[in-house]
C-alpha positions in Angstrom: -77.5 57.3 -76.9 -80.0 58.5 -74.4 -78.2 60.5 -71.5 -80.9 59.9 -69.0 -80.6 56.1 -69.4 -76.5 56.4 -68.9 -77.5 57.8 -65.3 -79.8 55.8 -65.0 -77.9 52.9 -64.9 -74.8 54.1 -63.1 -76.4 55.0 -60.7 -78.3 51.3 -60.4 -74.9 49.9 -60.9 -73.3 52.5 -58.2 -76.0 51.5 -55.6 -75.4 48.0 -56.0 -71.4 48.6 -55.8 -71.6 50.1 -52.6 -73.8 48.2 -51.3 -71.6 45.2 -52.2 -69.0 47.3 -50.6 -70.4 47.3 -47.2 -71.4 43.5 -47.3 -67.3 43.3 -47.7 -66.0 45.2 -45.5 -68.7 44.8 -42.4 -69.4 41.0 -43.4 -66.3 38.8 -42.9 -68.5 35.6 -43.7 -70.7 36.7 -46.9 -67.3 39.1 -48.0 -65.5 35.9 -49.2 -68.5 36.0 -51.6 -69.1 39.6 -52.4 -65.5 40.2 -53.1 -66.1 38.2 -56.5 -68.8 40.3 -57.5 -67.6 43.8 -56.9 -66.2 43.8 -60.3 -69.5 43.4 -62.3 -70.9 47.1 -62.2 -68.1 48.1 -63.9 -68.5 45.1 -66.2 -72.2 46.1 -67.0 -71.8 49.1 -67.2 -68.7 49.7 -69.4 -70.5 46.6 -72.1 -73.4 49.2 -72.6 -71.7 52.8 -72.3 -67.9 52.1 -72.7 -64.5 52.5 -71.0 -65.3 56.5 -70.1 -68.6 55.2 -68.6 -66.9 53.1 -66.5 -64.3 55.2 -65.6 -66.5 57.6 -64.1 -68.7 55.5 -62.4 -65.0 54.3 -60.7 -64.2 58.5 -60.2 -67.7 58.7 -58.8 -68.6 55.6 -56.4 -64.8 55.9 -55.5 -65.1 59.0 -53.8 -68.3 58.4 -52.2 -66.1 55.2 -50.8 -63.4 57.1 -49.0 -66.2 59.8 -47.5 -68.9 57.1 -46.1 -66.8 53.5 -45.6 -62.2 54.6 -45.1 -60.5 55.6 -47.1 -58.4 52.7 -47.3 -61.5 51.2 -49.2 -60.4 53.6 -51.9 -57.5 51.1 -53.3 -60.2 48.0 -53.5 -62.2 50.3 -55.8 -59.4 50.7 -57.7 -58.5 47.2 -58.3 -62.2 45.7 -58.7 -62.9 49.1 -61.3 -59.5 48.3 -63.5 -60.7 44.0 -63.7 -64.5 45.1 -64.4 -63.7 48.0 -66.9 -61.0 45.7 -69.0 -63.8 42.6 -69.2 -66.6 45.0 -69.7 -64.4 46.7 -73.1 -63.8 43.1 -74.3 -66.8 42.3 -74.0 -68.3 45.1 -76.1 -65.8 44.8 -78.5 -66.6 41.4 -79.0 -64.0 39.3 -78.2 -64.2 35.7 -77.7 -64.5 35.1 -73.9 -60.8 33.6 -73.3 -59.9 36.3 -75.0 -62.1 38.6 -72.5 -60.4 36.6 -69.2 -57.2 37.0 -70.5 -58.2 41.1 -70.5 -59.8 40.8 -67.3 -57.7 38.7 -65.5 -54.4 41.6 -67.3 -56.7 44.2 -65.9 -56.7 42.7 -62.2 -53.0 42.1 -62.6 -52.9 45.5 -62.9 -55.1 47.1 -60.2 -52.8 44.7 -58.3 -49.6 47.0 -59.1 -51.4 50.0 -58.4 -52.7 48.6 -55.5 -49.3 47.6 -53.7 -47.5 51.3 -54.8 -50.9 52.6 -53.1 -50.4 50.9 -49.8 -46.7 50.8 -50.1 -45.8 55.0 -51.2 -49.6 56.6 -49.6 -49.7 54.2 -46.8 -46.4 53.5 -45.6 -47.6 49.9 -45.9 -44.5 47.6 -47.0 -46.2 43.9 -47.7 -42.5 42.0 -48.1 -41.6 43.5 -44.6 -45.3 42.8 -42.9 -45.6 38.9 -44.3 -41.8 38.4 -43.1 -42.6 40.1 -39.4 -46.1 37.8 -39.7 -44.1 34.8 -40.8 -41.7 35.2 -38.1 -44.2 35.9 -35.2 -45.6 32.9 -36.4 -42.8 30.4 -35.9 -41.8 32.3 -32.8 -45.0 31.4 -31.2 -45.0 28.4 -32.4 -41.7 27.7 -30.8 -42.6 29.2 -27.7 -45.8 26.3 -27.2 -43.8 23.6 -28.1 -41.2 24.7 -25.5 -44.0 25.3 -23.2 -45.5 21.8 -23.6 -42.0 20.4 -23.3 -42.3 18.7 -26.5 -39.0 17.8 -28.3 -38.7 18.8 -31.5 -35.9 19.1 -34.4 -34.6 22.7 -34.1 -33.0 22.2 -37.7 -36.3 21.4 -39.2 -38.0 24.3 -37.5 -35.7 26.6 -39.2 -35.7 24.8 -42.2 -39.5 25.4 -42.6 -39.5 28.9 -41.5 -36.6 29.5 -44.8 -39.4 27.4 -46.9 -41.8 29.7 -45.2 -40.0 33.1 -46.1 -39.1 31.8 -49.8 -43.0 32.1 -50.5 -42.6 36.1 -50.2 -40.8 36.0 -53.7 -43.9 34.4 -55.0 -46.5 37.5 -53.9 -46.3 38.3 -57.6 -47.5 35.3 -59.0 -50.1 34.8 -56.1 -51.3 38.2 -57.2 -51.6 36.8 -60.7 -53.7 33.7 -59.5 -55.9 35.6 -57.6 -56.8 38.0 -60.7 -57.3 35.0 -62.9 -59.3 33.7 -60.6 -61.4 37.0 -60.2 -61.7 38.0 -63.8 -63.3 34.6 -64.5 -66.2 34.7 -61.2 -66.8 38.4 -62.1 -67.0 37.3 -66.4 -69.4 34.2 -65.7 -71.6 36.2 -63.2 -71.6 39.2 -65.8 -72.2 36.8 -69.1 -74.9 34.9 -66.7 -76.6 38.5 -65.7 -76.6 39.7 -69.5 -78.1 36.5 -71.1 -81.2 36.6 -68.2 -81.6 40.7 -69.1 -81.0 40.6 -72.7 -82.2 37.0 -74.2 -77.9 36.8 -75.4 -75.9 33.6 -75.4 -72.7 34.4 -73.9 -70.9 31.4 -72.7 -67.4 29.9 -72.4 -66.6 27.2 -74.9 -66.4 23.8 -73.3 -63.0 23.5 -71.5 -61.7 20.7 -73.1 -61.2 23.2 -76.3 -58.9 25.2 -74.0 -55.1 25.5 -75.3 -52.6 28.3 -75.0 -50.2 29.3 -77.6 -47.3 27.0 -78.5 -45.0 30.0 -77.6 -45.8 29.4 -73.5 -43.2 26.3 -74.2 -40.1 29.1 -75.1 -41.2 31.5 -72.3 -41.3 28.6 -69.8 -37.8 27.7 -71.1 -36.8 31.1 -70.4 -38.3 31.5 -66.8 -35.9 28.1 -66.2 -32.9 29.9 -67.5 -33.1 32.4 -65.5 -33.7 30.5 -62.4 -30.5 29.1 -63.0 -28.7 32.1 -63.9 -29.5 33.7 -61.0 -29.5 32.3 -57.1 -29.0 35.1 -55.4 -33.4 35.7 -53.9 -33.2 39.2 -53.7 -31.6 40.0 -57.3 -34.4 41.0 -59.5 -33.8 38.7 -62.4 -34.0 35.6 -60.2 -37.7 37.3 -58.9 -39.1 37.7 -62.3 -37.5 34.2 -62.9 -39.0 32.5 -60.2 -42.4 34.1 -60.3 -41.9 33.6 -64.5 -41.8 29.4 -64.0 -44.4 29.6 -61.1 -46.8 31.5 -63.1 -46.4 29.6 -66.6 -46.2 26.3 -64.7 -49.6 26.8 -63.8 -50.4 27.6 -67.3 -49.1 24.4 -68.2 -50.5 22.2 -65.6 -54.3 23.6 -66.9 -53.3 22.9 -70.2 -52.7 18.9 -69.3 -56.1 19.0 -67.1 -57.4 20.4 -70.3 -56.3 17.9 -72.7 -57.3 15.1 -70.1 -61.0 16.3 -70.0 -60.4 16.3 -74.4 -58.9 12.5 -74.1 -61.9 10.9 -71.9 -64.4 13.0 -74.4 -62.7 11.8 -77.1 -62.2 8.2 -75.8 -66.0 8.3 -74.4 -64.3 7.3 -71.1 -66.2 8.0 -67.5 -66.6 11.4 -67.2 -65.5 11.3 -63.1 -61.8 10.8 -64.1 -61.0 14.1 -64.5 -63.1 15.3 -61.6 -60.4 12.8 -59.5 -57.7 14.0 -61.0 -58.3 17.6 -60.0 -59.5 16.0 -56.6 -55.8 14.1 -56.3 -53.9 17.5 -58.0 -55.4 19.6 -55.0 -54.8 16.9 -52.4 -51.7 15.6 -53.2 -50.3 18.5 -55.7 -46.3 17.4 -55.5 -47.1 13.7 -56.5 -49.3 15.3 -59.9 -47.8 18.9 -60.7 -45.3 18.1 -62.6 -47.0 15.0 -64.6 -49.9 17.3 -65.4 -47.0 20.0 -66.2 -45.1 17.6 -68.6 -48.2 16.9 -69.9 -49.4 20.1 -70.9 -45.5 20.4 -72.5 -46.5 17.5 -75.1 -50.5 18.5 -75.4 -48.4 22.2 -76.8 -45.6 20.9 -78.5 -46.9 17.9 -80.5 -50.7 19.4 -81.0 -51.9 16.0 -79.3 -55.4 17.2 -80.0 -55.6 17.4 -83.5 -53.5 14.4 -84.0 -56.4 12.7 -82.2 -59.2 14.5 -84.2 -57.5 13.5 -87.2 -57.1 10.0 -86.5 -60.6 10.4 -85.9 -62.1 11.5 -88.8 -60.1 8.9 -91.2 
């Protein structure tokens, strides 16, 4: 392995990090975009050289962060380095690319972790505390308007929301999980896209009607429900990891019935906008389809729906 070409291209891929760094952190507008590709250095970079690679390029362009942007950039580096380096091993290793989101979207998960002990034990930053005091400023505004306009208004209601409101703080967990599922996949398609145009590869997802989890999700999701019930009390930390436990595999579940929806109009050669309305009535209506679309994915799992279907098909 030629050492020259190794910094060579970390210091291309360091350039265009911190470059993408100040577009964030400068450019509220473009950031929403950037944010997604910070994580693709690391990915590049750690495909070709592995993990050390990328771990020093993280070292390097994460000290040259904290002296010419804050250093309160230094706990993004962190997370966008852990997500890039965990896709960017997979990928070398050659793993098939759910397998790679799954290890990116892990790797997010954690940077996450470190992330909140960073800004919670360095930066006296407590994020239950500040989304309450938010939350609460909120609704106290809000209050003070209506009162202001001399609007009547249900003062039972009110407080009912702002409970509903405060209830979501138990969820931060699985939030964090969406949003690094949600990352690993932008920063794995921009990184697959980027490799095939540089290197004449092939490296694509399979068609998402192929996408199923393991049959085990069913028992884990029958856990996370047992525990709900087991425990009421929201700040014992069984009911937390039970709540954030059905949340999280719940959403597993409901991607699992869009899936096998996009399989059933393949396979029945139906109109291929149906399950571009479905998603479209999911996200604008999700409590009338959630729990369909969850059921769903129950049955898809736990009856192997698709290859029932293929084999009716091939007799």
């Amino acid at each position: 392995m030629n050492q020259s070409n190794i910094v060579k291209d970390g210091a291309i891929n360091g350039l265009v990090f911190l470059l993408l760094m100040l577009i964030t952190i400068f450019f509220p507008i473009i950031n929403f975009i950037t944010v997604f590709l910070l994580p693709v250095p690391f990915v590049l970079m750690t495909r070709k050289y592995g993990w050390k690679a990328g771990a020093i390029l993280f070292v390097i362009v994460g000290i040259i962060s904290a002296f010419l942007l804050t250093y309160i950039s230094v706990p993004l580096v962190l997370l966008v380095a852990i997500g890039g380096i965990a896709i960017g091993a997979s990928i070398r290793a050659e793993s098939s690319p759910y397998e790679t989101w799954a290890a990116g979207a892990a790797g997010f998960a954690v940077g996450f972790g470190l992330l909140f002990l960073v800004t919670q034990f360095v930066f006296q930053v407590n994020w239950m505390d500040a989304i309450n005091q938010g939350i609460e400023d909120s609704f106290s505004t809000s209050e003070e308007f209506i009162q202001t306009m001399q609007i009547n208004f249900d003062e039972e209601t009110l407080e009912l929301a702002r409970e509903q409101a405060k209830s979501l703080v138990s969820l931060i967990p699985t939030f964090m999980m969406i949003i690094s599922i949600v990352m690993a996949l932008l920063a794995q398609w921009v990184s697959y896209r980027w490799i095939n145009r540089k290197e004449d590869t092939s490296y694509r997802f399979p068609k998402f009607r192929y996408l199923t989890f393991p049959t085990s999700l069913i028992w884990y999701y029958l856990v996370a429900i047992v525990l709900t019930w087991m425990n009421t009390d929201p700040s014992d930390t069984l009911y937390l990891a039970g709540v954030n436990l059905y949340a999280m595999i719940g959403l597993l579940l409901v991607v699992q019935g869009i899936s096998f929806i996009v399989f059933y109009v393949h396979h029945k050669k139906w109109p291929k906008f149906i399950p571009f309305a479905i998603v479209a009535g999911l996200v604008l209506f999700p409590f009338l389809l959630l729990y369909p679309l969850r059921i769903l994915g129950i049955i898809d799992l736990g009856f192997q729906l698709r290859s029932r279907l293929s084999n009716q098909g091939d007799q």
